[in-house]
N, C-alpha and C positions, 0 to 999 in steps of 0.2 A: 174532558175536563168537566169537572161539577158544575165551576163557573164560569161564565165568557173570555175566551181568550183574543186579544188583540195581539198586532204586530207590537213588537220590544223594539223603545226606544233609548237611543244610548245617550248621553252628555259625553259629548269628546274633550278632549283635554286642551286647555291652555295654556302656552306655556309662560312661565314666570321665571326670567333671568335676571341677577343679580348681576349690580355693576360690576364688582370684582371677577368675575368671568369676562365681561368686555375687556375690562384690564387684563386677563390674564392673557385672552387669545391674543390680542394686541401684540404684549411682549413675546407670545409664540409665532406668530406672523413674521414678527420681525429678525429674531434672533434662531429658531426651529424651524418652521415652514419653508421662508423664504420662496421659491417661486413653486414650491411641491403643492400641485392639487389633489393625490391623493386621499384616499378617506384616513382620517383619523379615529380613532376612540376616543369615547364620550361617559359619560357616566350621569345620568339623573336621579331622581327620587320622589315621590309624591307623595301623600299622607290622608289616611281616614280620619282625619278629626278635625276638619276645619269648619267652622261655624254655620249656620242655617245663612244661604246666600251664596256664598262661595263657589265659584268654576270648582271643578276638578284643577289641578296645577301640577306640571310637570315641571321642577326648580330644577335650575341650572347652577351650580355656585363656581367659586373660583378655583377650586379642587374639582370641578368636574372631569380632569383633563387625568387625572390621578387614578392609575388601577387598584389604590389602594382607599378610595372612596369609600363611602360607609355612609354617607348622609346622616342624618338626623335619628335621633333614637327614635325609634318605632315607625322610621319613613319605610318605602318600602323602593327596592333601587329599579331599574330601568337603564338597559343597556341602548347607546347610542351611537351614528357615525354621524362626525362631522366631515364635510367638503367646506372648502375656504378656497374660494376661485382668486384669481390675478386683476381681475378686471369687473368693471360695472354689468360689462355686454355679459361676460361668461356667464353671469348670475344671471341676466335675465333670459340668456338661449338656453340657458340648459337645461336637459329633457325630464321635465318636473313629471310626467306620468311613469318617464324609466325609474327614476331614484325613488320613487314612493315602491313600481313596483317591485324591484329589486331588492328593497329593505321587507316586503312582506314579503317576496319570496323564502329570507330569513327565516321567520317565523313559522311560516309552511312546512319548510327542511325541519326544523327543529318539532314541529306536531308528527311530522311522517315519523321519523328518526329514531323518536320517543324518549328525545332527550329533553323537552317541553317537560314531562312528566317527571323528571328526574330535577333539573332548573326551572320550576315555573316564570323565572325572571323573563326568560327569552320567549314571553308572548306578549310583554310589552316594550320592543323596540322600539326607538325612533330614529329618526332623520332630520339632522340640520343643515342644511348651506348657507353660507351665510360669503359679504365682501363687507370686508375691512377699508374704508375710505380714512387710512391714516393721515391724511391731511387735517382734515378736519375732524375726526373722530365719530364718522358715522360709521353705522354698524346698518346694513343690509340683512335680512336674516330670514328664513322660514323654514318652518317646526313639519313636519308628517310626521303623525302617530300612525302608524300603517294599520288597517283592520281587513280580517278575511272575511269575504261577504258570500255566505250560502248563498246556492242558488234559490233557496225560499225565502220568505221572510221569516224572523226567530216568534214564534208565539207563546203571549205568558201570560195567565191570570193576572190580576189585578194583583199590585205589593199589597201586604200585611204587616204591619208591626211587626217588630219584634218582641214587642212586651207584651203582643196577643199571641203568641206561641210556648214563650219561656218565662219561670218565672223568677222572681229578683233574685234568689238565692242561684239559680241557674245560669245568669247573667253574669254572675261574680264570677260564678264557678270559669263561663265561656271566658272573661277576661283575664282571668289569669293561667288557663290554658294558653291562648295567643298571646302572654307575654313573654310563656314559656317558647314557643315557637320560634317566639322574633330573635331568642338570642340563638337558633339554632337556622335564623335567616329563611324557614321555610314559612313565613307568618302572611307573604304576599295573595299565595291560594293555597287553600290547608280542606281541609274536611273536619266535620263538626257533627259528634252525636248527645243528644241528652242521653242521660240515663239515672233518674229517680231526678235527686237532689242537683246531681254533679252532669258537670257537661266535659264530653272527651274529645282531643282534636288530635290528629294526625297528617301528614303531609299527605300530598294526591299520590305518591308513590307508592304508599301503603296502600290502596282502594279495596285489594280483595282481601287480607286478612281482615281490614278496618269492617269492611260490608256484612262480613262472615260474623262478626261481636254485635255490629249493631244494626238491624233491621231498619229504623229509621233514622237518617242521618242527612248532613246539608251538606253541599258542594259553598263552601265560603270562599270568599276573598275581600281582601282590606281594600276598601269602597270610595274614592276618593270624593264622590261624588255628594250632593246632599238633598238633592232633588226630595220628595218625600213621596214619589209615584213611579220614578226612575233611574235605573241602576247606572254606572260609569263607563267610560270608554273601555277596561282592561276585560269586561265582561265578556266582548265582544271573540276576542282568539281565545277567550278560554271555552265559551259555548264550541267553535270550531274543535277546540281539541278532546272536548266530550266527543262530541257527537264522530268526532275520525277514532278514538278510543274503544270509546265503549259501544258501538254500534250493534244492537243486537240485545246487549245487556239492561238497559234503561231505555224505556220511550221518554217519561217523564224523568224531571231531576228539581228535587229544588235547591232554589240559589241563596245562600246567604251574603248579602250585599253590608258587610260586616262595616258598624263605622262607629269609631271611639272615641269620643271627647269628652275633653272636661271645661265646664262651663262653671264660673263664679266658685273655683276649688274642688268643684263635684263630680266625678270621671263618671262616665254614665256611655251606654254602648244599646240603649231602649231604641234609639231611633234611626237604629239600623232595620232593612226590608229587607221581608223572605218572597221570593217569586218561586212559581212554579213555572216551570220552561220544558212546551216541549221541544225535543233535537230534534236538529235538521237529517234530513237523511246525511249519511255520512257521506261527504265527500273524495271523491275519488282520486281529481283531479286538482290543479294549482287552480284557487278562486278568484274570483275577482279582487283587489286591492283598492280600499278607500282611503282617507285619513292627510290631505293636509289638508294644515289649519287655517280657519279663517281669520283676517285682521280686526283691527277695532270696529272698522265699519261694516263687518260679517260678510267681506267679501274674500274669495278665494282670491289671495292678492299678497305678499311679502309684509314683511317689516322692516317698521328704520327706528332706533334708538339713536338720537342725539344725543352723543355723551359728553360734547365740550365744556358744557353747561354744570355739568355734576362736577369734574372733578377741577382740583386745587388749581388756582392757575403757576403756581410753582410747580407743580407737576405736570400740567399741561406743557412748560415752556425746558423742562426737562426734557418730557419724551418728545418733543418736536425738537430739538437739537440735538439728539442724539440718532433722530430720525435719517437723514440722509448719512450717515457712520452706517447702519445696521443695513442700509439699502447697501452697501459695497458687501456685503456681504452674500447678497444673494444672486449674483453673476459678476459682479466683476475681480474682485479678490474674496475668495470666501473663506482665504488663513490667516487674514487679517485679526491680531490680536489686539482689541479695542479695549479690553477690560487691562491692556499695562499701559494704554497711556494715558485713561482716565487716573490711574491708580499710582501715577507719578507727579509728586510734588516738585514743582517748580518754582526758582526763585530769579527774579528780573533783576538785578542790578541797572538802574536807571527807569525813570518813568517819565521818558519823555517823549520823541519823533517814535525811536525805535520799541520803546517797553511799551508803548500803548497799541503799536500795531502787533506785535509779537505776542503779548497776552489776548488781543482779537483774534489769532489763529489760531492761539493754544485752545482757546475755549470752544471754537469752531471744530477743533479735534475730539473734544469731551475731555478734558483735563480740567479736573475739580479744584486742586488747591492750584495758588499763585498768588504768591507774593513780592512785594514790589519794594525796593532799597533806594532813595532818593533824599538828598537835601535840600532842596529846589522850592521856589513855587511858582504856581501858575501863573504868567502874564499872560497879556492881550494878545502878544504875539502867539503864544500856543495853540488855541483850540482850530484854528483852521488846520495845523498841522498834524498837531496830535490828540488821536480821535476818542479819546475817554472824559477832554475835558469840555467843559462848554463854559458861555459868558458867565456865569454865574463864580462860578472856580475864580476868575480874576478878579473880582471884586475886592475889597477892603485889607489891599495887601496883596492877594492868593493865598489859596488855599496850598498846603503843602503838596506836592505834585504825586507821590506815596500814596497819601489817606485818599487823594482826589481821584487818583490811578484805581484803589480797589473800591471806592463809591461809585466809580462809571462802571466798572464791571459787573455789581452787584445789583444795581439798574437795569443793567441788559441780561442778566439772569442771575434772580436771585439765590438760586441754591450754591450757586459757585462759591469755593470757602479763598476768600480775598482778603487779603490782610498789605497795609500798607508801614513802615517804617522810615522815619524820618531820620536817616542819617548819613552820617560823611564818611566815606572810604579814605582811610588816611593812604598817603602818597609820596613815594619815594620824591626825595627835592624838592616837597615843601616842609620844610623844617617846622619841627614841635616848636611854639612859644615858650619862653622861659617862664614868663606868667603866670601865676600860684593858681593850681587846679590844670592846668592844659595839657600836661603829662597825663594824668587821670581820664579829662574827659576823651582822649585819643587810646588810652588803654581799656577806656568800658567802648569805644567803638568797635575797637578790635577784639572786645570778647562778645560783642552782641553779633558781630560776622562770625564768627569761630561758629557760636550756637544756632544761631541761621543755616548755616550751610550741614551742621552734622542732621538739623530739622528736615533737610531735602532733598532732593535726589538729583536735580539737574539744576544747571547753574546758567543764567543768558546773560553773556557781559555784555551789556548796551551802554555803554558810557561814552561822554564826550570825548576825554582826554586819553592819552594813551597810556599815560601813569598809573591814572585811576585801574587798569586793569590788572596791574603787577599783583598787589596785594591776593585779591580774587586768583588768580592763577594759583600762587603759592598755597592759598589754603587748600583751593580744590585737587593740585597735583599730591599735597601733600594727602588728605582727607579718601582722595579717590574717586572723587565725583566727573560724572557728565559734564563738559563746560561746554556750550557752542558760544560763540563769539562773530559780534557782527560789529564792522565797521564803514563809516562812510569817509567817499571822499566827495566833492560838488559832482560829479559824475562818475566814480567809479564805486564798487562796494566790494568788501570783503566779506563772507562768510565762513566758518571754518568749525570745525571740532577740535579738541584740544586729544591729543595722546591719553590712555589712562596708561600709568606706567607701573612699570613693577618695578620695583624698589633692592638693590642689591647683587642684581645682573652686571656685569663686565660691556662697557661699551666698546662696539666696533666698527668705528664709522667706513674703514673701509666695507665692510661685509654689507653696509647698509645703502653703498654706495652703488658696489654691483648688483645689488635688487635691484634700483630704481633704474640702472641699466641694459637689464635684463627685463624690463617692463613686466614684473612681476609687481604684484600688488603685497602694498608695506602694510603690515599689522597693525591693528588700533593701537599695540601698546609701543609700537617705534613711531608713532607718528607726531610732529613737534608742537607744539605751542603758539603761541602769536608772540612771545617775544624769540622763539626759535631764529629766528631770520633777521639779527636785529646784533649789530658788533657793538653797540655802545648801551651803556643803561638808561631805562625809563627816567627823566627828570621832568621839572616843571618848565610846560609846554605853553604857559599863559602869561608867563612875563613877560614885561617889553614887548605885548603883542597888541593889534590895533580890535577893533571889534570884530571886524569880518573876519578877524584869523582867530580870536579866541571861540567865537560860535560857529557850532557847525552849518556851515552856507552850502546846500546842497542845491540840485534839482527837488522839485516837490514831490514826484512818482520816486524817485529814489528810494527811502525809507519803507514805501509798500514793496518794494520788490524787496530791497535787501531781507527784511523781516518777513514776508511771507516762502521765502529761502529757507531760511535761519529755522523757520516751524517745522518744514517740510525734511529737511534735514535730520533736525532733531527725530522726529515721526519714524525716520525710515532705519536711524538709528535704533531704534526700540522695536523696528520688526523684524533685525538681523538677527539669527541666532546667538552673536554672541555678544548684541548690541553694543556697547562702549568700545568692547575689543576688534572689535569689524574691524576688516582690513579694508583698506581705502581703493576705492577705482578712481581712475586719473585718466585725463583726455592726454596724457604725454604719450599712449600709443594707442593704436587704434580698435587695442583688443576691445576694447570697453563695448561697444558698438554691437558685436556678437555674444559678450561674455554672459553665460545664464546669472542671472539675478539673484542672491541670497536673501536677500532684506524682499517679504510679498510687495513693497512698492516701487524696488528699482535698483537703481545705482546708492553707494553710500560713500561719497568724495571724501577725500581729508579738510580740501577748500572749493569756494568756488570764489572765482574772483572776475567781477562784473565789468563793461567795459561800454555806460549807458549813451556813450556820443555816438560810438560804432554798433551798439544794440549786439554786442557779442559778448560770451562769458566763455573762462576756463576753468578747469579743474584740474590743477595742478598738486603735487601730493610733496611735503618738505620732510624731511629730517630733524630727529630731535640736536638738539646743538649742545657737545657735553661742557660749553661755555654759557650756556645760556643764566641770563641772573633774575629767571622766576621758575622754569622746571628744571634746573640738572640737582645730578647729586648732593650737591655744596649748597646748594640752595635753600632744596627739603631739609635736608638733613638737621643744617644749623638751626632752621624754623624748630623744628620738631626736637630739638635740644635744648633752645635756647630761649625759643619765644618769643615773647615783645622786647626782652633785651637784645634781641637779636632782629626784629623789626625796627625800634628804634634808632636804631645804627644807621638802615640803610634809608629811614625817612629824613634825618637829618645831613648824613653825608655823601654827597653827591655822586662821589667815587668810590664806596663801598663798596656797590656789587660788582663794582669790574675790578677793584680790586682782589677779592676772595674767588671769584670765576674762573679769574687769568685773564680777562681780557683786556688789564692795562699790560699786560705782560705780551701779548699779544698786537698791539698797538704799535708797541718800544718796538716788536719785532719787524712792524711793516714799515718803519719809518726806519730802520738799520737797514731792509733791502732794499730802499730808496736812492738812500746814502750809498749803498755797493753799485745800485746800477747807474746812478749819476755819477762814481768813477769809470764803471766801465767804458760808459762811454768816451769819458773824457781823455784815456788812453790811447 
């Protein structure tokens, strides 16, 4: 060399990740990975044109996970693996000298191979591992940019300008050659000849026809670097891949350490450096491997982004409830369909003991809408029992128990879409007021239920009385909806699904009888109602009653058991294949015990019915009842013909629906075999 050559020093790289990447592996951790350590694919990008000061930067973005990456116009890509351990320990035992050298082994294979020459991309691999502490949203992490280290040092004269080499007309020339490159993606490491005016650039794969046109000419590459004495980390495999190439052909080479910005509107590419480099002897054998990165404090040591702090706390309080859902996924149920029961609206009929623990487990499941049906308001008495309300709710009146119901929900996580309605389910045997207007206000109740229930998908009867649930039945039998229903007694509870029925089939109650005999499991769509079991019709339950009969006077644990049933039920109804239609399993024989499962969580009952004094529950499975006066034929049918002329009937007259059912006709008849067998006897 003319002039003194020193050992070549490189800037390695830093890497620069973008929150949206934490976000992203996050949701891949949780929903893709699950407990798979694995290496994945990665995709980076770096860039020649970042300002005087600047690391070198290897960006990571939210798309880096994507093989259809592309980064930034005129970035230049970098192929990557990621590992995502299970645990704090795996991050810090694992064998940080194997994975750096493993990942340069990569690179090696790829210079032997000569597919380096063909891909320059794959001589800037990296390496991330990283632990995801989803608790809290730390991120563990550290970068290797792998580099192959000749057994010499690399020796280079001192950088030059490049504005003392070429001149401004040639600079143009060089830039819009490399802009040509970048859309043809070989603009990473290219080759570069002046010649007069014009500058010519061709990809490394060209070299001998390229060599054979222009006698002198530079080994380029897009320089992340801005040092103004020393070249970037990616210099470093590309020197190896000369010197294992061309071995023989070139002692010297010079480097163009190409770098392009534009500063204050003016793209300018003057303060890129030419070195002259002599090659190492070519290498034989797999080199030594250097290259992970140093922390903030320039010690070979990990990284931690704290991300709780950046992002929304709506979003934070999102992905931590939905957090232990997406962990069943990665060992204990992983067919678990979580995206149908988020994506099922649900409507609470009552908001009180039962709809505020019941909207607490739906939301606990990830179910986003829920809305709540009540004409109620909050007393003093409420909030110790029913957990959405607090002191305040009681104040100046109460608040309506509805609006208060989706105001505690929305509290306890605001993205949830809660909506509360303040109104009265009319009721078979409480008669319409003759009262100018009360005909109307009981007809826009019964059309704001109609458009509630076509608005939702599942339906939770929670209500006090027994009456109040007739109506709800018939829309929903009629409509087709999901109804679970839960009732209390002071210590006993009922849980149940209601039949969805199909409309126009021939009843056979014998045929339904020998199922249930043959301990064969009954279809969702033969399975009965809550007024199924039930010979007389719903009337008013609150007259001439004292207070403890008119309120429900339970045990206090009651209501949590019954409603966290009622959730669990519904849930597993939405994991069965044929959900609604599921056929019910029943403790009446003991198949259930061994029976494989359909629904990924279990059993799917017709009822459960609880029994909190003896701490025992059964699952018993009923029949639809073709006298029933809220789901048979006669029921739907008239609803669905007649409408509120045909509701108003049976809110005003007492004996309507046993009327039109048969079941006064049915009555006459048990009280005639009465009369027969009080003669017989008397015979």
């Amino acid at each position: 060399m003319a002039k003194a050559a020193t050992a070549l020093q490189f800037q390695p790289f830093t890497s620069a990740v973008d929150a949206g990447f934490w976000h992203e592996l996050m949701r891949r951790k949780l929903e893709v990975y699950h407990l798979d350590e694995t290496p994945q694919p990665l995709r980076g990008s770096y860039r020649n044109g970042d300002v005087m000061g600047l690391p070198p930067r290897m960006s990571l973005e939210f798309d880096a996970f994507e093989e259809s990456y592309v980064g930034h116009h005129h970035s230049s890509l970098a192929q990557g693996t990621l590992v995502v351990t299970n645990t704090i320990e795996g991050f810090k035992t694992a064998d940080k000298a194997g994975l750096v050298t493993e990942t340069g082994r990569k690179v090696w294979e790829a210079i032997v191979s000569g597919r380096a020459i063909d891909d320059p991309s794959l001589l800037t691999q990296f390496f991330l591992i990283a632990f995801a502490d989803l608790k809290k949203y730390h991120f563990y992490y550290w970068f290797a940019f792998p580099a192959l280290c000749p057994e010499e040092a690399v020796m280079a004269e001192e950088a030059v300008s490049l504005a003392t080499c070429l001149t401004l007309t040639q600079m143009e020339s060089l830039q819009s050659c490399w802009d040509n490159l970048s859309t043809a993606s070989d603009h990473s490491f290219f080759l570069v000849a002046p010649d007069g005016d014009s500058v010519y650039a061709a990809p490394l794969r060209d070299h001998e026809t390229f060599c054979q046109s222009h006698q002198k000419f530079f080994v380029a590459f897009a320089d992340p670097c801005t040092l103004e004495g020393n070249p970037g980390w990616p210099l470093r495999n590309l020197i190896v891949l000369l010197a294992r190439t061309w071995a023989g052909q070139h002692e010297f080479v010079n480097i163009l350490c190409y770098r392009d910005r534009v500063s204050q509107g003016v793209r300018s590419c003057s303060h890129s450096i030419i070195l002259k480099v002599k090659l190492p002897v070519k290498p034989e054998t797999f080199p030594k491997v250097v290259g992970w990165e140093r922390n903030h404090k320039q010690k070979l040591a990990p990284r931690m982004v704290d991300m709780s702090s950046s992002m929304d706390p709506s979003r934070l309080a999102e992905s931590a409830i939905d957090l232990n859902l997406k962990l069943m996924r990665w060992r204990l149920i992983p067919g678990i369909d979580l995206d149908c029961v988020a994506s099922t609206r649900c409507l609470l009929l009552g908001a009180g003991t039962l709809g505020c623990n019941v909207a607490r487990g739906l939301l606990g499941w990830g179910v986003r809408t829920i809305t709540f049906v009540d004409n109620g308001q909050v007393s003093f008495s409420n909030p110790v029992r029913q957990s959405l309300f607090q002191f305040n709710d009681c104040l100046s009146g109460g608040k309506p128990k509805a609006i208060a119901a989706a105001d505690g929900l929305r509290k306890i996580f605001p993205e949830v879409n809660a909506n509360g309605h303040v109104l009265s389910v009319p009721m078979p045997g409480h008669v319409i007021s003759s009262a100018a207007g009360e005909i109307e206000k009981v007809r826009d109740s019964v059309s704001k239920l109609e458009e509630l229930f076509d608005d939702h998908d599942a339906i939770f009867l929670l209500m006090d009385t027994r009456e109040a649930r007739w109506l709800p039945t018939v829309l929903a039998a009629a409509k087709g909806k999901l109804v679970i229903n839960c009732a209390l007694g002071f210590d006993t509870y009922l849980v149940m699904r209601h039949g969805l029925k199909q409309w126009g089939g021939s009843y056979d109650a014998r045929a339904h009888i020998e199922t249930l005999k043959a301990g064969r499991n009954v279809a969702g769509s033969d399975l009965g109602c809550y007024f199924c079991n039930d010979v007389v019709a719903p009337g008013d339950s609150t007259k001439d009653r004292t207070l403890d009969q008119q309120c429900t006077v339970s045990r206090p644990g009651l209501s949590m058991l019954a409603s966290a049933l009622a959730v669990e039920l519904f849930v597993s109804v939405l994991q069965h294949p044929l959900k609604g239609l599921a056929s019910a399993d029943t403790t009446a024989k003991d198949a259930h015990l061994e029976a494989e499962f359909e629904s990924a969580l279990g059993l799917v009952p017709h009822q459960i019915r609880g029994f909190l004094s003896r701490f025992y529950a059964v699952m018993p499975t009923s029949l639809p009842f073709d006298k029933c006066t809220a789901c048979s034929d006669v029921i739907v049918s008239r609803y669905l013909s007649e409408g509120f002329s045909f509701l108003q009937q049976a809110f005003n007259f007492p004996t309507f629906l046993e009327e039109i059912t048969g079941l006064s006709r049915l009555h006459a008849e048990a009280v005639e075999d009465e009369i027969w067998a009080l003669s017989d006897d008397e015979i």
